[in-house]
C-alpha positions as CSV (number, residue, x, y, z in Angstrom):
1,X,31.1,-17.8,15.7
2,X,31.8,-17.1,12.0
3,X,29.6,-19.4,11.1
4,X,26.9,-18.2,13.5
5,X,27.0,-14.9,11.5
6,X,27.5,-16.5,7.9
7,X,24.2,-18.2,9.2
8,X,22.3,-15.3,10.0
9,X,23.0,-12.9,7.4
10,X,22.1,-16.0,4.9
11,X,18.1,-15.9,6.7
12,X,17.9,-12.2,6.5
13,X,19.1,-11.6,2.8
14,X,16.7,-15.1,2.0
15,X,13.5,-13.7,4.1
16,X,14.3,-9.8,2.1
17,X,14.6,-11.8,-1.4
18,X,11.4,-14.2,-0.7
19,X,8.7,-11.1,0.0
20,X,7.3,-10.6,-3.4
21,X,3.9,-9.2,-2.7
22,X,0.8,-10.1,-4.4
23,X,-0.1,-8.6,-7.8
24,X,-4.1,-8.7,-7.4
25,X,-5.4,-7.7,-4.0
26,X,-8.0,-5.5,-2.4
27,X,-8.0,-4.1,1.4
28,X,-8.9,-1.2,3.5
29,X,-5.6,1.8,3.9
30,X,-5.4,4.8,6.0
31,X,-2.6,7.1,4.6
32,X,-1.2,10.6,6.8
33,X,1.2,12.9,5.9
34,X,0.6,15.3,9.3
35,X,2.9,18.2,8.0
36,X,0.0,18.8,5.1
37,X,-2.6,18.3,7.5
38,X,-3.4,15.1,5.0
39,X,-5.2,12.2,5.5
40,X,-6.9,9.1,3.9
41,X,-9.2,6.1,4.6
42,X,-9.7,4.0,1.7
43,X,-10.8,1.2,-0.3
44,X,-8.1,0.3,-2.3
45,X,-8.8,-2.1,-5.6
46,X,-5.0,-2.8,-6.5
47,X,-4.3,-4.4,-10.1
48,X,-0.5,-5.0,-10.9
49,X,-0.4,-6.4,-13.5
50,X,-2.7,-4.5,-15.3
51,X,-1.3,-1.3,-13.8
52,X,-4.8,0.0,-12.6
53,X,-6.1,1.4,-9.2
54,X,-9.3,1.6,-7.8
55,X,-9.7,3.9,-4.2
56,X,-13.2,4.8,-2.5
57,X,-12.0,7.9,-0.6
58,X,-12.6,9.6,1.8
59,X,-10.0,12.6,2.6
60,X,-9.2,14.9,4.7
61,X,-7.2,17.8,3.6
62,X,-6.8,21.2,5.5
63,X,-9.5,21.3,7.3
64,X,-12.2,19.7,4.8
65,X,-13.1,15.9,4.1
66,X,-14.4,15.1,0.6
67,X,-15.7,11.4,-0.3
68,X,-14.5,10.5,-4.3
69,X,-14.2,7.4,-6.4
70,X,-11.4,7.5,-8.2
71,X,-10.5,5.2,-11.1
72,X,-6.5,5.3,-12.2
73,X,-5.5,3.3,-15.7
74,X,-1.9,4.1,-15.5
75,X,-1.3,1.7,-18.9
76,X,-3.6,4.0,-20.6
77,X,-2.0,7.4,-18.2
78,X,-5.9,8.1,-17.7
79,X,-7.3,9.1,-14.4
80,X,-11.6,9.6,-13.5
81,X,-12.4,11.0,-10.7
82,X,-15.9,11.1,-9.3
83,X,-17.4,13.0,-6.0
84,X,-19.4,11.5,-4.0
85,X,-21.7,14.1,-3.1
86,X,-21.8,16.6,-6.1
87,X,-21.8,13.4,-8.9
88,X,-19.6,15.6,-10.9
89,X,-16.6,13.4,-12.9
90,X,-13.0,14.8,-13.5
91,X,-11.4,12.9,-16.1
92,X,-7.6,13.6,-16.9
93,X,-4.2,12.5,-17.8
94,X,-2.1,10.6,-15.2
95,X,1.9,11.5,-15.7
96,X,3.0,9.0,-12.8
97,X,4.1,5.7,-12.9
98,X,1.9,2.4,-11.5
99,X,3.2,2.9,-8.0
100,X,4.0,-0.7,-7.2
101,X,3.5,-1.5,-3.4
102,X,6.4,-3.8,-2.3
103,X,9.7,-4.4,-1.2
104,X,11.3,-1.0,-2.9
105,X,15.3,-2.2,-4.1
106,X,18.0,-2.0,-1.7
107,X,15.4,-2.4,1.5
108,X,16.7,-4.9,4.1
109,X,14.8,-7.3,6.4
110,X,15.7,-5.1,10.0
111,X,13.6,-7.4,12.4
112,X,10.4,-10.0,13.1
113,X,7.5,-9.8,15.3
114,X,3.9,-10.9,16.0
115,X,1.1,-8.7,15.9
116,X,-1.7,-9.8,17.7
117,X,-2.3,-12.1,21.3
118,X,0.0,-14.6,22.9
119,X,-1.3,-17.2,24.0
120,X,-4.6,-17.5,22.2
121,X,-4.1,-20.1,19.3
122,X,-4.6,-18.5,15.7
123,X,-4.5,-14.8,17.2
124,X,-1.4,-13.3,15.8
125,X,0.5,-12.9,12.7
126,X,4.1,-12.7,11.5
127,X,5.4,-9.4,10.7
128,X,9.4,-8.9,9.0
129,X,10.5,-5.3,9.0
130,X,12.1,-3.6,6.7
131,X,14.2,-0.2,5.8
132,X,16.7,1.5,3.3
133,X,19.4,2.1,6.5
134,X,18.9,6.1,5.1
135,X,16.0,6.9,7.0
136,X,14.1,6.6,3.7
137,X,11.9,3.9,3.8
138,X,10.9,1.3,7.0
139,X,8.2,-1.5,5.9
140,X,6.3,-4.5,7.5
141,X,4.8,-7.0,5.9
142,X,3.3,-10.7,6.7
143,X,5.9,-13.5,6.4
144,X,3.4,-15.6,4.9
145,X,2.1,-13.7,1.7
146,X,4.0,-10.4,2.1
147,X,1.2,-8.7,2.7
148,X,1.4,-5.2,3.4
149,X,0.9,-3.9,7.0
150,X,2.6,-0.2,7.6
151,X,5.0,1.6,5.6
152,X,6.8,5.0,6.1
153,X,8.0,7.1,3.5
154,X,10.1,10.1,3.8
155,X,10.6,11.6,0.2
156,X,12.2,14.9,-1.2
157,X,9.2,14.7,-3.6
158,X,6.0,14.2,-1.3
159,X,7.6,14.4,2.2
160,X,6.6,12.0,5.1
161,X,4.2,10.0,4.1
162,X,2.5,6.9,6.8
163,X,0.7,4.0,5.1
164,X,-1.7,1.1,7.1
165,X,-3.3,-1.6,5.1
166,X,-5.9,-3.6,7.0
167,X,-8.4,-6.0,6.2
168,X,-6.4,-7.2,3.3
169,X,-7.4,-9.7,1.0
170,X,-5.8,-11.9,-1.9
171,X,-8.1,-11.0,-5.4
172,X,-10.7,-8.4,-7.1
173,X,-14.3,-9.7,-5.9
174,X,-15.7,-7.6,-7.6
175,X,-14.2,-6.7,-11.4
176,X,-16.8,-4.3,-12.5
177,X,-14.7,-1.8,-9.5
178,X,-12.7,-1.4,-12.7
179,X,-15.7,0.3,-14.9
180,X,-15.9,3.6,-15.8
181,X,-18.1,5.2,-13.8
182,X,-21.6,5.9,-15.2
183,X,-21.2,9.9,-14.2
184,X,-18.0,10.2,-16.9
185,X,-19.8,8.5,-19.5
């Protein structure tokens, strides 16, 4: 039985060690935080290494939706800012750090499931969970890639935050989403 348990908490800490996600990927997010009547759909450009963001937004926030592209150099602490409908650019100084999406330190793999149809070959994917055991943080991600699917966030700083990433895919297709926008030049 010992060894039975040895055996198990050796898979758990290998799958929680093993998820590194990618550094250079692009998909499609929704983010909600309901208690500031906040929301997002986006198309996030994400550039680790490089520490640089790209999001076509559109968000919802009390009451009114606005539609931005906004460009975030984190190595250079430079954020532009441009809306969709007026053309006007905001350019200014980012004071936070690259906010690396992964596995935050301490999290452990709580659980596995499929997402998707049983019983229908190549219709379902691999999901491990993952949390902080103080309520903190609870994650899932694809076993193969470590992909990110859902995350919750409960922070003193920005309260409950709910992240979905769909439509993910490995790479930048296009590199010229890292330009400065022609409206801040």
């Amino acid at each position: 039985m010992k060894t039975i348990l040895l055996l198990a908490s050796l898979v758990v800490f290998s799958v929680a060690q093993f998820c590194i996600s990618p550094p250079l990927w692009q998909a499609k997010i929704f983010e909600a935080d309901p208690s500031k009547q906040f929301g997002r759909r986006a198309d996030i450009f994400y550039d680790q290494q490089n520490q640089r963001l790209a999001l076509l937004d559109d968000v919802y926030y009390e009451g009114r939706e606005n539609y931005t592209f906004d460009l975030l150099f984190f190595g250079q602490s430079k954020f532009y800012s441009v809306n969709l409908v007026t053309k006007v650019c905001t350019i200014g100084a980012l004071r936070e750090p690259f906010p690396v999406i992964g596995l935050p330190p301490g999290s452990n793999a709580t659980g596995e499931f499929y997402i998707g149809v049983s019983g229908l070959p190549d219709n379902y994917v691999l999901i491990d969970r993952y949390e902080d055991f103080d309520g903190r943080y609870v994650g899932m991600w694809t076993r193969l890639g470590c992909a990110p699917v859902a995350t919750f966030i409960n922070s003193t700083r920005y309260g409950n935050v709910f992240y979905e990433f769909f439509d993910f895919q490995l790479g930048i297709f296009d590199p010229n989403v890292f330009a400065i926008p022609q409206e801040c030049l």
